[in-house]
ZADO-1210 file (C-alpha; in nm, 4 decimals, padded with zeros to 6 digits):
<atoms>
<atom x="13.0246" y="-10.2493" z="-01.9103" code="UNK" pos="1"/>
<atom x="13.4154" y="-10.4219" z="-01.9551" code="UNK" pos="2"/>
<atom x="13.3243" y="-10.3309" z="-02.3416" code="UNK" pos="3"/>
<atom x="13.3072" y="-09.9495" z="-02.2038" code="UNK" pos="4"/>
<atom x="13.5891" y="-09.9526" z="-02.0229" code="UNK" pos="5"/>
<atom x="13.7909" y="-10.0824" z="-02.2312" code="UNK" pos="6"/>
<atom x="13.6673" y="-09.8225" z="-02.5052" code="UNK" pos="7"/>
<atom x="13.7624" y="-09.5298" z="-02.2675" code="UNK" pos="8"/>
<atom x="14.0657" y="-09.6479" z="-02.1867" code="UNK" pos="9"/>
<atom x="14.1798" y="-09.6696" z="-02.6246" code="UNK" pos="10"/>
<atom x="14.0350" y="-09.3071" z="-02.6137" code="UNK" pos="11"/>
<atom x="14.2710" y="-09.2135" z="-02.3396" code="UNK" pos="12"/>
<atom x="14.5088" y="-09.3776" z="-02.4538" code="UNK" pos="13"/>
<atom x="14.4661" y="-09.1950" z="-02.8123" code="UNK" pos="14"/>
<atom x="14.4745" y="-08.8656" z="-02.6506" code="UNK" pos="15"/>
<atom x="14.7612" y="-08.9129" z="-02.5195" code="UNK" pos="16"/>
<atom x="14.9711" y="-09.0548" z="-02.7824" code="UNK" pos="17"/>
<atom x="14.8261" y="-08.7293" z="-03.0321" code="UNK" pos="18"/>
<atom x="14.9634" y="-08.5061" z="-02.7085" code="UNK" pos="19"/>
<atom x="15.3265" y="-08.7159" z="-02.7199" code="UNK" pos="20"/>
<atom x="15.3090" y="-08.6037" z="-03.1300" code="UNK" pos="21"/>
<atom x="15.2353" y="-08.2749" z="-03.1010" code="UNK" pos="22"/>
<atom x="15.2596" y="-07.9706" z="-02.8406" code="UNK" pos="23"/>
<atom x="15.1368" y="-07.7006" z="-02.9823" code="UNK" pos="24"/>
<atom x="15.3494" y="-07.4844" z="-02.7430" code="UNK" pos="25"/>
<atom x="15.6490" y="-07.6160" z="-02.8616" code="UNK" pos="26"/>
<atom x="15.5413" y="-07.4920" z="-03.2021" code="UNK" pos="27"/>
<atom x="15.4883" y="-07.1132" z="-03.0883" code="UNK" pos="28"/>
<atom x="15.7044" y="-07.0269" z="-02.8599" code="UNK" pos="29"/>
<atom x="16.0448" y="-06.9025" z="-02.9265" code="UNK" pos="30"/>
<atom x="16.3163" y="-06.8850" z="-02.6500" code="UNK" pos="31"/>
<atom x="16.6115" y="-06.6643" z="-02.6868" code="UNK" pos="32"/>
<atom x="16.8978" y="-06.4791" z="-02.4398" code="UNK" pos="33"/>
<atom x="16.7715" y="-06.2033" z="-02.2727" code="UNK" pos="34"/>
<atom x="16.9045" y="-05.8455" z="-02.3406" code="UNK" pos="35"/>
<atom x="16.9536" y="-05.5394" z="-02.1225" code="UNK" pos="36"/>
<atom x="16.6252" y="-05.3578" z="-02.0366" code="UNK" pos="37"/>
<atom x="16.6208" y="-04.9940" z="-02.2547" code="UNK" pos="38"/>
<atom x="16.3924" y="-04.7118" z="-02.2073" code="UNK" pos="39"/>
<atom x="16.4756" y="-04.3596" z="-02.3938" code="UNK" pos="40"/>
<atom x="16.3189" y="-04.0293" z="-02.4135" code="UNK" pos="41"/>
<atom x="16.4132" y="-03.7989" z="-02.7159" code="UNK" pos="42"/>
<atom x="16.4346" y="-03.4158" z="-02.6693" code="UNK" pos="43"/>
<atom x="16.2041" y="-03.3210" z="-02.9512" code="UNK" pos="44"/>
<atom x="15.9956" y="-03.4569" z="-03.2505" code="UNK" pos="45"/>
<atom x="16.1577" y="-03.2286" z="-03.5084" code="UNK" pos="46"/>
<atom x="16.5320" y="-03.1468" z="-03.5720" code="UNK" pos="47"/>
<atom x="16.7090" y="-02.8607" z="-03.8445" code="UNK" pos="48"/>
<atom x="16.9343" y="-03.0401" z="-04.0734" code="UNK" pos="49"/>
<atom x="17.3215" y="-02.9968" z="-03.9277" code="UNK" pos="50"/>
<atom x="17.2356" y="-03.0005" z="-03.6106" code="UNK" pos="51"/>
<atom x="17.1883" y="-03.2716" z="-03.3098" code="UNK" pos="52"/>
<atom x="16.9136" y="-03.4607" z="-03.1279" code="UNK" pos="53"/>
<atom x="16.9373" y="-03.5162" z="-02.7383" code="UNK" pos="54"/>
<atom x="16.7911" y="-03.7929" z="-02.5486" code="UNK" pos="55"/>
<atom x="16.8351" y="-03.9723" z="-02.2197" code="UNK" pos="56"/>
<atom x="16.8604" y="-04.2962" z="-02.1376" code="UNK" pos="57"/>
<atom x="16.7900" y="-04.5918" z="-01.9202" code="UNK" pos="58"/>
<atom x="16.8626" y="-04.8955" z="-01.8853" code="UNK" pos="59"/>
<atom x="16.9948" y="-05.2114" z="-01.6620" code="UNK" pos="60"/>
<atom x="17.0604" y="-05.5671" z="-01.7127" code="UNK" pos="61"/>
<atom x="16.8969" y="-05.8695" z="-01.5089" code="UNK" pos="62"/>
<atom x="17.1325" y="-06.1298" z="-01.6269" code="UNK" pos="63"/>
<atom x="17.3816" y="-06.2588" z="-01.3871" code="UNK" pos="64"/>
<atom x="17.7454" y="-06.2194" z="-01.4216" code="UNK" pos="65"/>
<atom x="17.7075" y="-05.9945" z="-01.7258" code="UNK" pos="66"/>
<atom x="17.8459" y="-05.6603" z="-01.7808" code="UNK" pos="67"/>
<atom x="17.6648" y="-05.3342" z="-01.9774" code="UNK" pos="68"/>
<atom x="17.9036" y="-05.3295" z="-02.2594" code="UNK" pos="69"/>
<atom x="17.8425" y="-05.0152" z="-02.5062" code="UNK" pos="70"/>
<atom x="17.5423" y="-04.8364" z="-02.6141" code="UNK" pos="71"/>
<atom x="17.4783" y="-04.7576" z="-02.9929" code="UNK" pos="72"/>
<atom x="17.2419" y="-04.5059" z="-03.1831" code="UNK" pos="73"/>
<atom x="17.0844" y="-04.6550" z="-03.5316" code="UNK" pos="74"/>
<atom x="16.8500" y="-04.4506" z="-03.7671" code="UNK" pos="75"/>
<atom x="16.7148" y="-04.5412" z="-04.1301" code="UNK" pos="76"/>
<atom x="16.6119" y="-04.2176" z="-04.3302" code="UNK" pos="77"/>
<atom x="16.3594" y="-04.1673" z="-04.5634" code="UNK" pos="78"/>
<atom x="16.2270" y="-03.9074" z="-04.8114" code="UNK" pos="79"/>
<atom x="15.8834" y="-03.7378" z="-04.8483" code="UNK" pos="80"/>
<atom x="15.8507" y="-03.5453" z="-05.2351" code="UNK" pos="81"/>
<atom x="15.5571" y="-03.3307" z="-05.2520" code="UNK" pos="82"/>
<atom x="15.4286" y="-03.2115" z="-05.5823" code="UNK" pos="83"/>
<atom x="15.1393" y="-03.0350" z="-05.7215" code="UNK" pos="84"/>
<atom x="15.1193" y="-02.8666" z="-06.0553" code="UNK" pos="85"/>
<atom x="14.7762" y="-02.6491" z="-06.1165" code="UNK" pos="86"/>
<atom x="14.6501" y="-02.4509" z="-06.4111" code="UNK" pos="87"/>
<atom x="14.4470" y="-02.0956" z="-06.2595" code="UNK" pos="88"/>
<atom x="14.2604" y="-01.9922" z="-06.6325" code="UNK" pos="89"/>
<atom x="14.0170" y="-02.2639" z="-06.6323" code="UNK" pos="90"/>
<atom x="13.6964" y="-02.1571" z="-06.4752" code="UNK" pos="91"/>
<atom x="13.4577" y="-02.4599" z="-06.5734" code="UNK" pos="92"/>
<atom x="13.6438" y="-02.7136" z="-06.3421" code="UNK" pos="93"/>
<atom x="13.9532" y="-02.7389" z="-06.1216" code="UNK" pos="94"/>
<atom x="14.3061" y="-02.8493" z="-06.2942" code="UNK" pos="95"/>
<atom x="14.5673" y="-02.9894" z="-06.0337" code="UNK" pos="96"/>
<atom x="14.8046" y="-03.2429" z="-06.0606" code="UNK" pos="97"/>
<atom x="14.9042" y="-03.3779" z="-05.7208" code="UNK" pos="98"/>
<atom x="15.1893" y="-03.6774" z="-05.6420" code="UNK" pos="99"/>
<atom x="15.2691" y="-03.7337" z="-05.2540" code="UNK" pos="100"/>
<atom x="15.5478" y="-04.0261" z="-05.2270" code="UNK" pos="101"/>
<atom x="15.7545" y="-04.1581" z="-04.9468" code="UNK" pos="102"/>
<atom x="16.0260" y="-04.3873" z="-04.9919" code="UNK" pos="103"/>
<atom x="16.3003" y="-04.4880" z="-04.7222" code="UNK" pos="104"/>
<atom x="16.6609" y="-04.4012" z="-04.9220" code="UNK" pos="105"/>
<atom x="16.8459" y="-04.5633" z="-04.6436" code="UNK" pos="106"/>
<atom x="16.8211" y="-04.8810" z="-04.4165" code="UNK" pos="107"/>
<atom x="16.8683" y="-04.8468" z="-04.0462" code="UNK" pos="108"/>
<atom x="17.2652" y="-04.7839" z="-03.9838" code="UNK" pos="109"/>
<atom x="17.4878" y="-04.7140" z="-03.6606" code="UNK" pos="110"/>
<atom x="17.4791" y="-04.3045" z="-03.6078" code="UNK" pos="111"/>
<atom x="17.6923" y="-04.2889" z="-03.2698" code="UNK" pos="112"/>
<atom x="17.8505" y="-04.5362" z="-03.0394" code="UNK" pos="113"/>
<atom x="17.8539" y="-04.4547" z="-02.6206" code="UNK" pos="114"/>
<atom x="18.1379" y="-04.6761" z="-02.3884" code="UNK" pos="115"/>
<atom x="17.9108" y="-04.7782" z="-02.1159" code="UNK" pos="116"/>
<atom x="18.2155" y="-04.7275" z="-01.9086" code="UNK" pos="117"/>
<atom x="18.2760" y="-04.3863" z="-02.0152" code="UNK" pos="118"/>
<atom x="17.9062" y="-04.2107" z="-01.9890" code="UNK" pos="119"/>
<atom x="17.6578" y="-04.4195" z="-01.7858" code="UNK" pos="120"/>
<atom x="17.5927" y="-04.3478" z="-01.3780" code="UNK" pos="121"/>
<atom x="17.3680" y="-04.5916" z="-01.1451" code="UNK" pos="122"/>
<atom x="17.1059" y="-04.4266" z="-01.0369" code="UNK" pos="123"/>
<atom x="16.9684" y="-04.5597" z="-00.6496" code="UNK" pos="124"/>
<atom x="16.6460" y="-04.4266" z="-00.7304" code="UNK" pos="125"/>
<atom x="16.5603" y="-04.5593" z="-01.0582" code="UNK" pos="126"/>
<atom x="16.7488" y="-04.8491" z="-01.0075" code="UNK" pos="127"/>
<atom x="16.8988" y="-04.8632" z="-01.3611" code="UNK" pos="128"/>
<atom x="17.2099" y="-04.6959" z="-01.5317" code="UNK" pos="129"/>
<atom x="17.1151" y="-04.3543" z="-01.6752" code="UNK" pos="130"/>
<atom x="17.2759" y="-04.0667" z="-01.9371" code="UNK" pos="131"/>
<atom x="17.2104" y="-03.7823" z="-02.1372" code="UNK" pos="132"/>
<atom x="17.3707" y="-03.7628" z="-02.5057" code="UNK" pos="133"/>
<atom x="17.3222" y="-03.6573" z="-02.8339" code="UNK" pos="134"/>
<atom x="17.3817" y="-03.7961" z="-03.1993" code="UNK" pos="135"/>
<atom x="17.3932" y="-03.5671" z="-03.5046" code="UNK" pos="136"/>
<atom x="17.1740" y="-03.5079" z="-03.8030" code="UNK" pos="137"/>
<atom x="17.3960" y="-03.4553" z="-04.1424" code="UNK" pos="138"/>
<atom x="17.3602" y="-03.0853" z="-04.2526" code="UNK" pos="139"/>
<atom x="17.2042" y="-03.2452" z="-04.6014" code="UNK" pos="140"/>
<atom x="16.9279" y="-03.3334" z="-04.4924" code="UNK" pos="141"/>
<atom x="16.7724" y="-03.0074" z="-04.4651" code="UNK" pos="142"/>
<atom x="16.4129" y="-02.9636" z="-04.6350" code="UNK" pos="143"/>
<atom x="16.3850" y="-02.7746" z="-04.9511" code="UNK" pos="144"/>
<atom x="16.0495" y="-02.6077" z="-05.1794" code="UNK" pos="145"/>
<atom x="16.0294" y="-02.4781" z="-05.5147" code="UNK" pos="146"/>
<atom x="15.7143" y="-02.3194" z="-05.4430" code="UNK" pos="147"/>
<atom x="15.5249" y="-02.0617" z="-05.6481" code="UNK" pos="148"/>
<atom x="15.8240" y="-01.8925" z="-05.7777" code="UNK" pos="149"/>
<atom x="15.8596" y="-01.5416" z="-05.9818" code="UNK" pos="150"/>
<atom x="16.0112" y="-01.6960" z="-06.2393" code="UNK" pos="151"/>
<atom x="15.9746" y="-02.0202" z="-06.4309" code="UNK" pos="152"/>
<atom x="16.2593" y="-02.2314" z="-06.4557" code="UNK" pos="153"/>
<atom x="16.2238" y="-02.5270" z="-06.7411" code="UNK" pos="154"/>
<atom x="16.5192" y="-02.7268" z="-06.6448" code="UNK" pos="155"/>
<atom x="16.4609" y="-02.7236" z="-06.2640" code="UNK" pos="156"/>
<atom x="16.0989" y="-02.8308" z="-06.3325" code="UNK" pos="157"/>
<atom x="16.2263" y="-03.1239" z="-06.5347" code="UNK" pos="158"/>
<atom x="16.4335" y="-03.2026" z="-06.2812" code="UNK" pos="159"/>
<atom x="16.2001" y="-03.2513" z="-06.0066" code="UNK" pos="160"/>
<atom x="15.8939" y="-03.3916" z="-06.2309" code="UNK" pos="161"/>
<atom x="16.0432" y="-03.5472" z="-06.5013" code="UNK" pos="162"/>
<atom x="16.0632" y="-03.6075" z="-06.8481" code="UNK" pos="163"/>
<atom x="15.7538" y="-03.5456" z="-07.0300" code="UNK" pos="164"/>
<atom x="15.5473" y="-03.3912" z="-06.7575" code="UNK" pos="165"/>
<atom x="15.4739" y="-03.0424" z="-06.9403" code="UNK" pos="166"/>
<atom x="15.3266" y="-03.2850" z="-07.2464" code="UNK" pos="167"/>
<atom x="15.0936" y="-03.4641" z="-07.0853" code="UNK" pos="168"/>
<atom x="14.9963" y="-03.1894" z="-06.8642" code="UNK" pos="169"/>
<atom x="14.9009" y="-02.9993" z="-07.1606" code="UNK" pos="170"/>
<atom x="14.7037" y="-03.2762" z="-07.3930" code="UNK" pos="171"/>
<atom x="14.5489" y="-03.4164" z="-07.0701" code="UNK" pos="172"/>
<atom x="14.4197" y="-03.0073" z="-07.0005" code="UNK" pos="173"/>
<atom x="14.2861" y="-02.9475" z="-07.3309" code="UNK" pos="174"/>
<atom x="14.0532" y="-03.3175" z="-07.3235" code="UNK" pos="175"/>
<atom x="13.8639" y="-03.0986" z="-07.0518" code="UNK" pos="176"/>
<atom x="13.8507" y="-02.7368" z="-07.1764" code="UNK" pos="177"/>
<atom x="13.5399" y="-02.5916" z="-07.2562" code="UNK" pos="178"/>
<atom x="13.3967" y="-02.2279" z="-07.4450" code="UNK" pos="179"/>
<atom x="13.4464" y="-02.0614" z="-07.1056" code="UNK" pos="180"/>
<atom x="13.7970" y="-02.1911" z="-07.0206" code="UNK" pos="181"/>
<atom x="13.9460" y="-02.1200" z="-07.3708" code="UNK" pos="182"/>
<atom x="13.7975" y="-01.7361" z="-07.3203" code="UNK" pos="183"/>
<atom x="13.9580" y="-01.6954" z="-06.9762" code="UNK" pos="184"/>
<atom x="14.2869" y="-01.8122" z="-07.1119" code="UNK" pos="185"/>
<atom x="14.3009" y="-01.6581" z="-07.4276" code="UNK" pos="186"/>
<atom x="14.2191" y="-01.3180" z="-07.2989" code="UNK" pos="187"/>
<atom x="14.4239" y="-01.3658" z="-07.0069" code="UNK" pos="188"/>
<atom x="14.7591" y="-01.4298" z="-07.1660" code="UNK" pos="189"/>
<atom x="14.6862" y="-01.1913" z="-07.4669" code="UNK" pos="190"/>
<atom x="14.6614" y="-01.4233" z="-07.7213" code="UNK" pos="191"/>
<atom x="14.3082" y="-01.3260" z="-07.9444" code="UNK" pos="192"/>
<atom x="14.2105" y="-00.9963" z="-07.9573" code="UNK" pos="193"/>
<atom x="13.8326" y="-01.0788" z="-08.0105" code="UNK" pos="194"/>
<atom x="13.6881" y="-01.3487" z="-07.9143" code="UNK" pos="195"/>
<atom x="13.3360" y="-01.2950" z="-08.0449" code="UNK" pos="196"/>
<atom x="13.4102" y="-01.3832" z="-08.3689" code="UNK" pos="197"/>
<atom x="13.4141" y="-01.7296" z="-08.2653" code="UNK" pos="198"/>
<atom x="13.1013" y="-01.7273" z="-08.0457" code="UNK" pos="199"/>
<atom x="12.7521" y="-01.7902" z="-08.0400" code="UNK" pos="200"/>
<atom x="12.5347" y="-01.8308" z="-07.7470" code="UNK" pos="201"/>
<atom x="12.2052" y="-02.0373" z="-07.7025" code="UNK" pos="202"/>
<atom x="11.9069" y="-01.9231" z="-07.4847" code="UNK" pos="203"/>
<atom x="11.8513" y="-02.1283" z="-07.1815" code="UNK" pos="204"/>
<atom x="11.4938" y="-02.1863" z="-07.0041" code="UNK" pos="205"/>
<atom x="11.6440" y="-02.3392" z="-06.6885" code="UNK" pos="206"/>
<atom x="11.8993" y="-02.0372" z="-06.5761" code="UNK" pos="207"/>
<atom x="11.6791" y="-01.7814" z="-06.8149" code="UNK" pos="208"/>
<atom x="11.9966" y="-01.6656" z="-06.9913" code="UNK" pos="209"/>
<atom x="12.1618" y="-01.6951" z="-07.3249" code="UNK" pos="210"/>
<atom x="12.4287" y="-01.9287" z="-07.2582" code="UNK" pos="211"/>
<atom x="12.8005" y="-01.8384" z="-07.4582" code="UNK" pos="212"/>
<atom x="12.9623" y="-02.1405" z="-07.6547" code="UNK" pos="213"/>
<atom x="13.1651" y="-02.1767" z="-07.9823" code="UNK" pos="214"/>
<atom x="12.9701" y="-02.1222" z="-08.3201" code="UNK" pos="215"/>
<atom x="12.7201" y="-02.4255" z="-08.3956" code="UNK" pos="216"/>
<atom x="12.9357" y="-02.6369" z="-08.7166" code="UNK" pos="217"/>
<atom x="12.7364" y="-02.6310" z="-09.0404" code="UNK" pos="218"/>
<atom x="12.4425" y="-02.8987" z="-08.9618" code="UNK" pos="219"/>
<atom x="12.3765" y="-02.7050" z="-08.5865" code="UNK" pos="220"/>
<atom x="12.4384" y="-03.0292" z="-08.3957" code="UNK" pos="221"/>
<atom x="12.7920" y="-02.9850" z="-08.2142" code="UNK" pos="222"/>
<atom x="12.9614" y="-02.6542" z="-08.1216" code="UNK" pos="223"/>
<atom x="13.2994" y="-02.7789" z="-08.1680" code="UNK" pos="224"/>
<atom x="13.6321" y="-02.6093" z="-08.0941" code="UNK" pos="225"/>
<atom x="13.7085" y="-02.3738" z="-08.4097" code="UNK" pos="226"/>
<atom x="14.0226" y="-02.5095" z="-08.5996" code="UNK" pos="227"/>
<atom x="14.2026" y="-02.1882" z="-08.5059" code="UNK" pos="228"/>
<atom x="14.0927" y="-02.1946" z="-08.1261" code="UNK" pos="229"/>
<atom x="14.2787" y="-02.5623" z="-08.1597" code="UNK" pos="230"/>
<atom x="14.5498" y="-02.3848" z="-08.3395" code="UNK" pos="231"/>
<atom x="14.6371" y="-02.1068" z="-08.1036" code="UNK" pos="232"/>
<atom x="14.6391" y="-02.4131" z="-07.8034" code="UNK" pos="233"/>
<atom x="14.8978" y="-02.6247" z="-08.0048" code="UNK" pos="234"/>
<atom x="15.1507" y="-02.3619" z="-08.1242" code="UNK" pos="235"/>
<atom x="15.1189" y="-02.0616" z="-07.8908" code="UNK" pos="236"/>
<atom x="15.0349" y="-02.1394" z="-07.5436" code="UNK" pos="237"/>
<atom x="15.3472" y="-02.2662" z="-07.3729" code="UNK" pos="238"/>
<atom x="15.3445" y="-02.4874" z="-07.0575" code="UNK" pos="239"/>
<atom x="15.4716" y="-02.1852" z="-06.8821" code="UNK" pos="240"/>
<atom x="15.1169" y="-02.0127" z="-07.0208" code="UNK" pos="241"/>
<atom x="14.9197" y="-02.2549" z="-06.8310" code="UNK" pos="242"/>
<atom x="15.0517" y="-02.2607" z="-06.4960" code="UNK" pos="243"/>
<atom x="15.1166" y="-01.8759" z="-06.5043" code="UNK" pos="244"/>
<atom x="14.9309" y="-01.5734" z="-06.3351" code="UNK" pos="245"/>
<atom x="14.9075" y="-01.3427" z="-06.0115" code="UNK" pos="246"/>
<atom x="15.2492" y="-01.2814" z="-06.1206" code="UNK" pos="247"/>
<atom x="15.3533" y="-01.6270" z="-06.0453" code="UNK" pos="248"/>
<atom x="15.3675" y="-01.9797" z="-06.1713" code="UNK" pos="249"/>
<atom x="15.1646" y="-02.2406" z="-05.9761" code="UNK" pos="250"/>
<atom x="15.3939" y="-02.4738" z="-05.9292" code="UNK" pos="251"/>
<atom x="15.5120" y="-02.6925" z="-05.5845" code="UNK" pos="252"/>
<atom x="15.7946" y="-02.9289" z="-05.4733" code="UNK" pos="253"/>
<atom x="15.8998" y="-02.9841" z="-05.1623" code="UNK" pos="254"/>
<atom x="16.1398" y="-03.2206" z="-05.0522" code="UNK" pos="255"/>
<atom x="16.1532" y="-03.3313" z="-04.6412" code="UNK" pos="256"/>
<atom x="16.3440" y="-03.5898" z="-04.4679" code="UNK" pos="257"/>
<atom x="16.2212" y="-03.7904" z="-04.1922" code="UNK" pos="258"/>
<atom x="16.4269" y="-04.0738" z="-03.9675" code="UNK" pos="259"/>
<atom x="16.3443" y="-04.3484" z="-03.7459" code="UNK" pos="260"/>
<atom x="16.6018" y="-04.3583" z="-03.4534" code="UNK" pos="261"/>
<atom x="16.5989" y="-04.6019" z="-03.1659" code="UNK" pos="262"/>
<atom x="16.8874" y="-04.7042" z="-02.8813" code="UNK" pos="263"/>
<atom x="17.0401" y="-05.0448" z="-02.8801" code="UNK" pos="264"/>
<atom x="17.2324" y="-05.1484" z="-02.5664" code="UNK" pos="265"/>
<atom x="17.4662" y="-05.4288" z="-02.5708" code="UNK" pos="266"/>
<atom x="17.6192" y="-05.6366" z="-02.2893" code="UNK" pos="267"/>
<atom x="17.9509" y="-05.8396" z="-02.3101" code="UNK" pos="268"/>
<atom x="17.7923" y="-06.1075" z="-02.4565" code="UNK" pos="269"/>
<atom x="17.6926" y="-05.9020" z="-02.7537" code="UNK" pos="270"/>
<atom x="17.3226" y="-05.9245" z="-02.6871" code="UNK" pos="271"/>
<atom x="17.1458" y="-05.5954" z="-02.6833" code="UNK" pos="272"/>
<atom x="16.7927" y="-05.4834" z="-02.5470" code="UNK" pos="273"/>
<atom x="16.6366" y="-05.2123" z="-02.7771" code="UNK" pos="274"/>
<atom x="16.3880" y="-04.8998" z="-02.7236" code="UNK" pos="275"/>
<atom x="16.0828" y="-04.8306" z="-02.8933" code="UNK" pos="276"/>
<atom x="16.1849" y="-04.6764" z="-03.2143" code="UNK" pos="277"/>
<atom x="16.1112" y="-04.2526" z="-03.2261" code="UNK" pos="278"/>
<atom x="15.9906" y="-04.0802" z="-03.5542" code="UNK" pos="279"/>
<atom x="16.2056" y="-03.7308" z="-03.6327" code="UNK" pos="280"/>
<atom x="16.1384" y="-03.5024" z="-03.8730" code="UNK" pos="281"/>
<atom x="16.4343" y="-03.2652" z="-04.0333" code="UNK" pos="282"/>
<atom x="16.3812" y="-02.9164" z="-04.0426" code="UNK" pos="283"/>
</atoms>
């Protein structure tokens, strides 16, 4: 029994000495001065370019002997590019080119400063200091689309998809083409005046139909694209060709702006309380 004791007792002892070595409290908790209490309501979700936002505010500070100091508006922006490139003469498949990016161009910065002395009133009722004000949106941020336009303009689509694009559009297009898609595009834009002469066709016991595709090549085991059809494609049809018809060019790129705005309010200390940041988007 004494031998038992005096077992429990080590343990205890043990326990103790691991507790003295290591609080795991002390290892996750993080203690820090405490900042006015913000709450902020913004007039709208959306906002045109040039123009500016309205919100109200509240707030109040439990700390003794400190004074509401300033309050400060702070937004990041960031951009949205929308882009999507299709080709209308293939029939045989769908051709569309889509990129959708969103990148922030600018880290959260100071929009408008507010004297605390100079806006805020007590409210009784609330039991917190309250105002209404606005900050402004710059005028270039407005949104802007190139989208399905009259005319095609080479250097603006450059621009806005980059070197190369109208390339790679074009080989990547052809890879896919088929008998059908060649016919709808070469008759479309005027480029063959008969296309029978380089077209055979193939009965078919599944649809019950002869079935249309290029000329069978000399041992009848391929219907390959004729050297001309492959001709006409390199030197004739022009990027312009591809994306063309309905008397437009299917083409989109739209630019929009979004920001991320939230209210910091500071004390005399220089501590600030913050609200719960509000997504805008610029019209």
């Amino acid at each position: 029994m004494k031998t038992t004791k005096i077992l429990m007792l080590g343990m205890v002892a043990l326990a103790l000495a691991a507790c003295d070595k290591h609080d795991p409290f002390d290892d996750i908790l993080i203690t820090g001065e405490t900042g006015p209490q913000v709450y902020w309501e913004i007039e709208s979700s959306a906002v045109t370019a040039g123009q500016s936002m309205g919100f109200d505010l509240q707030y109040y500070t439990s700390v003794p002997d400190v004074q509401i100091d300033r309050t400060e508006v702070w937004y990041n922006l960031s951009e949205t590019l929308d882009k999507t490139v299709s080709c209308p003469w293939v029939t045989t498949f769908t051709y569309t080119v889509t990129s959708l990016t969103k990148e922030e161009k600018r880290v959260a910065q100071k929009i408008a400063a507010y004297p605390h002395k100079d806006y805020a009133q007590w409210s009784d009722s609330l039991h917190a200091y309250t105002f209404h004000g606005t900050f402004p949106v710059s005028g270039t941020l407005a949104s802007y689309k190139w989208d399905e336009p009259a005319v095609f303009e080479e250097d603006k689509f450059v621009s806005y998809f980059g070197e190369g694009f109208m390339e790679h559009f074009k080989d990547s297009l052809y890879g896919k083409m088929q008998y059908a898609d060649f016919r709808s595009m070469y008759l479309g834009l005027g480029l063959v005046d008969d296309f029978q002469a380089y077209t055979d066709s193939t009965f078919d016991v599944n649809s019950d139909s002869y079935v249309k595709h290029f000329k069978w090549n000399a041992d009848s085991t391929a219907t390959p694209v004729p050297d001309e059809i492959a001709q006409i494609y390199k030197e004739k049809v022009t990027f312009a060709d591809l994306i063309s018809g309905s008397g437009k060019y299917n083409v989109s790129y739209k630019r929009s702006y979004t920001i991320r705005a939230h209210a910091r309010v500071y004390d005399d200390r220089g501590i600030y309380g913050m609200t719960v940041p509000q997504d805008i988007t610029i019209n």
